[in-house]
C-alpha positions in Angstrom: -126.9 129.3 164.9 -123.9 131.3 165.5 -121.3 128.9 164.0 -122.9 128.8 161.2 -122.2 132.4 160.6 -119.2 132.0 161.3 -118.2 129.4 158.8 -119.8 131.3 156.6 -118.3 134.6 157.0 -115.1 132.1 157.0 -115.4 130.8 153.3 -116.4 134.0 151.8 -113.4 135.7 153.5 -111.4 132.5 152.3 -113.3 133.0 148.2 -112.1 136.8 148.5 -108.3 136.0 149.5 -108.1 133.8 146.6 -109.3 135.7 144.4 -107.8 138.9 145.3 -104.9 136.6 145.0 -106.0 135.8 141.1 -106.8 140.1 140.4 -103.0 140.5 141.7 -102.2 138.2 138.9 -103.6 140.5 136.1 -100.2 142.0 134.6 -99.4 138.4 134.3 -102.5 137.7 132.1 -102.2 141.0 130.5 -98.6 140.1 129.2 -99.9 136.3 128.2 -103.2 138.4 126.5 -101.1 140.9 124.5 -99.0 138.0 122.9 -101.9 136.3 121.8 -103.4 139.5 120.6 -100.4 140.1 118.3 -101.1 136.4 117.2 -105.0 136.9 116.4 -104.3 140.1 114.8 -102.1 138.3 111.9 -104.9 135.8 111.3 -108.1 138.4 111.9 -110.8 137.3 110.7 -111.2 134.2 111.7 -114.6 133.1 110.2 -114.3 129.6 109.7 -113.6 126.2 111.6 -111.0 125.4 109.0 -109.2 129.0 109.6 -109.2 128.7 113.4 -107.9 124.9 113.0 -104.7 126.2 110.7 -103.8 129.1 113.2 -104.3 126.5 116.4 -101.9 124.3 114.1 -99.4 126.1 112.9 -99.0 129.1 115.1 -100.1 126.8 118.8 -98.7 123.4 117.5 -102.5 122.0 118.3 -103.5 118.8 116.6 -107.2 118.6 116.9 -110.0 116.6 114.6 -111.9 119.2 112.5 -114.8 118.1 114.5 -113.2 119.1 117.6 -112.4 122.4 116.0 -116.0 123.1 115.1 -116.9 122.5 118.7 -114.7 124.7 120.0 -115.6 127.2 117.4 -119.3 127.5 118.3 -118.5 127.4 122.2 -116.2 130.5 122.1 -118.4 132.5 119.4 -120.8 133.9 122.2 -122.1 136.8 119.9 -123.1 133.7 117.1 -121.8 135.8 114.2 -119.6 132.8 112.8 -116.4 135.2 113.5 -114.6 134.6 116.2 -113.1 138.0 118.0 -110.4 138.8 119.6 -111.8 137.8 123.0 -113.7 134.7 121.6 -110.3 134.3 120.4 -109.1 133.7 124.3 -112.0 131.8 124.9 -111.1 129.1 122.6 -107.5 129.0 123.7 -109.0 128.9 127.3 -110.8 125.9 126.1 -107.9 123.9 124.6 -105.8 124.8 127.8 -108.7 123.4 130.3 -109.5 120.0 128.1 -105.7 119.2 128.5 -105.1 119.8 124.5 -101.3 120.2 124.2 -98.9 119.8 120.9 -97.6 116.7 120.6 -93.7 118.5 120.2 -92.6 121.7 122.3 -94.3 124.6 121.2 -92.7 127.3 123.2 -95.1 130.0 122.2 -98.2 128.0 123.6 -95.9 126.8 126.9 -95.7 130.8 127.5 -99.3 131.2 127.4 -100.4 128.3 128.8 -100.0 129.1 132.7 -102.3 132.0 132.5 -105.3 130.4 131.0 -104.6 127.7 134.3 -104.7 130.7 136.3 -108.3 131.7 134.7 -109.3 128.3 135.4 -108.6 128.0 138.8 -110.5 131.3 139.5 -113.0 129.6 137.8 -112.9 126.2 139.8 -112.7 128.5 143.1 -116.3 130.0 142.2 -117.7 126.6 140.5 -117.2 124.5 144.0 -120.4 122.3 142.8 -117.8 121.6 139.7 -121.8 121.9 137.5 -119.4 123.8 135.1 -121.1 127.3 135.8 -121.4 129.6 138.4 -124.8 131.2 139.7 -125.7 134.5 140.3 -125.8 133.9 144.2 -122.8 131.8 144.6 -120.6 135.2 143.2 -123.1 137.2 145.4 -122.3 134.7 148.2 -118.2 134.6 147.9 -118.0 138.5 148.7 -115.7 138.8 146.0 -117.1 142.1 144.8 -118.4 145.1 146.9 -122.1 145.4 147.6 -122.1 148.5 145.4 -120.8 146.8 142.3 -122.0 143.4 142.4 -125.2 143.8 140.4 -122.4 145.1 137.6 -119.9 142.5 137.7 -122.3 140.2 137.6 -124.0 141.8 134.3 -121.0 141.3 132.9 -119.7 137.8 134.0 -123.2 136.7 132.4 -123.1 137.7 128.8 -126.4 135.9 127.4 -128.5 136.7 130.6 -129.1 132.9 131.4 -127.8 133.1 135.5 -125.7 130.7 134.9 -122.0 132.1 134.2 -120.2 129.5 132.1 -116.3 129.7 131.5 -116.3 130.9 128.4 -118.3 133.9 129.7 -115.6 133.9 132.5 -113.0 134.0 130.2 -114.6 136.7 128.1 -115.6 138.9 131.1 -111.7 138.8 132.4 -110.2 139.4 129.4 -112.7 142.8 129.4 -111.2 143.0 132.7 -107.7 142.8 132.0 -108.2 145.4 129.7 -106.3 144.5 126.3 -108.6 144.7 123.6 -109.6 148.2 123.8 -107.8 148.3 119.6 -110.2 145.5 118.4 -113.1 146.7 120.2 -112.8 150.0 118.6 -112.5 148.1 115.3 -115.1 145.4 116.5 -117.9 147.9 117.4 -116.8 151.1 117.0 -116.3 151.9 120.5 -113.5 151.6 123.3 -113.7 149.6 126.3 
């Protein structure tokens, strides 16, 4: 029975190097998140497939079908207002990123951001191990990644719609909480600050 412990206590030590390792990464992600906050606010509000598929065209150099667009637009719209936010915003460009969407010519803006959306993802992929595309409540509880005396709040926040099952959009969103850089739209969002 011993072992066992051991190879436990192993992996979860392994789960928190790695993603200390993605936390150290923040300033990186914070840089990426400002520079697509700048972009969203020239376009904000985006309340419409169509307007989300013209600013992923002509700002991100994305060519996708207006059914694709639609999909992606009701994934990252958590709060199901029919506007996509700021952070939903992230979410959608998280999307594109992971499904390998990339404009067909360089688009240098999108090469810039594109690495830190990867590095979301493979945080992501290090918790999803069963690759079901969503990560439980016990599997973060099991990686040791958070302290015993905030785990019950991380987790409250990774799981937006209270379903125990943290998908990557929820991921996305809770990081990007995280990383801290849309305290301005939450204040015009909500009327509150982050």
């Amino acid at each position: 029975m011993e072992p066992k412990k051991d190879i436990a206590r192993e992996q979860r030590a392994h789960s928190n190097n790695e993603f200390t390792s993605f936390l150290l990464k923040f300033s990186k992600l914070k840089r990426c998140f400002e520079r697509c906050r700048q972009e969203y606010g020239k376009h904000q509000p985006i309340e419409s497939p169509d307007h989300l598929q013209n600013i992923l065209q002509s700002s991100f150099g994305l060519s996708l079908t207006p059914d694709e667009v639609s999909e992606l637009f009701v994934m990252a719209d958590l709060d199901h207002n029919l506007q996509i936010t700021f952070r939903e915003f992230l979410i959608t460009l998280a999307c594109t990123s992971v499904l390998g969407v990339n404009p067909p010519e360089t688009n240098n803006f999108y090469e810039s951001i594109f690495p830190a959306f990867n590095i979301i993802s493979d945080a992501f992929q290090l918790l999803d191990r069963t690759k079901q595309g969503w990560i439980t409540h016990e599997r973060i509880r099991e990686s040791g990644i958070f302290d015993e005396n905030i785990i019950n709040e991380r987790i409250t926040e990774l799981d937006y719609n209270a379903d125990h099952k943290i998908s990557f959009q929820e991921f996305v969103y809770c990081i990007s909480n995280w990383v801290d850089v849309d305290e301005q739209f939450n204040e015009e969002e909500d009327g509150t600050t982050v």
